[in-house]
C-alpha positions in Angstrom: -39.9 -8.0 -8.2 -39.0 -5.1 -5.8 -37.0 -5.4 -3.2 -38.3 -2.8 -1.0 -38.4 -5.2 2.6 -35.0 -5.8 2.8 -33.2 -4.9 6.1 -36.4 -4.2 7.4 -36.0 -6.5 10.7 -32.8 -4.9 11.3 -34.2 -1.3 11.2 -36.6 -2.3 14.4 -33.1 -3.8 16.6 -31.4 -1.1 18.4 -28.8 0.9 16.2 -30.0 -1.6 13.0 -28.2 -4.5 14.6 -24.5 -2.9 15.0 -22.4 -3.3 17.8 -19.4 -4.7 19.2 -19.0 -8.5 18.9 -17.8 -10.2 21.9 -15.9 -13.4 20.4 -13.5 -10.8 18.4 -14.0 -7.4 19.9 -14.7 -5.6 16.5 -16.8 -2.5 16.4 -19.3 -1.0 14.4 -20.4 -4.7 13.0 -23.7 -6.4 12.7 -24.1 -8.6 15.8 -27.3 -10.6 14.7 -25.8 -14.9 15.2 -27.0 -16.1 18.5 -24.4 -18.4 19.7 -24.0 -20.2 22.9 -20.4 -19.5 24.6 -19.6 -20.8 28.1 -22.9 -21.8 28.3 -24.3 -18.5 27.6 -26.2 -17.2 24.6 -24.2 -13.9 23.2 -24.8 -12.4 19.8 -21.8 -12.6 17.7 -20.7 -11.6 14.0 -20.9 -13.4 11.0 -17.6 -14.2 10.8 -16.8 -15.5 14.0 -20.3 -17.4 13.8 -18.3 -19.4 10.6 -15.2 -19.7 12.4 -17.0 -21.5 15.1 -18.5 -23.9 12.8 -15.5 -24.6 10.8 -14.0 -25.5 14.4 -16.5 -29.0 14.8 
């Protein structure tokens, strides 16, 4: 089986999903976890997304 539709979803989000995660102020990562923070919903990375969940 070919794998040729990977990443496809992140090729239609502005610069394929990349930006600058607001929980650990990286740059340059992919900001695709919707997370609610102080009662607002912010994208964040994948690593602070698990680091938030470990934290429950």
């Amino acid at each position: 089986m070919s794998k040729a539709h990977r990443g496809k979803g992140l090729k239609e989000v502005v610069s394929g999903g990349r930006g600058l995660c607001p929980v650990c102020n990286r740059e340059g990562v992919k900001v695709l976890y919707e997370q609610e923070i102080e009662g607002k919903k912010t994208k964040i990375c994948k690593i602070c997304k698990a680091t938030l969940a470990n934290k429950k």
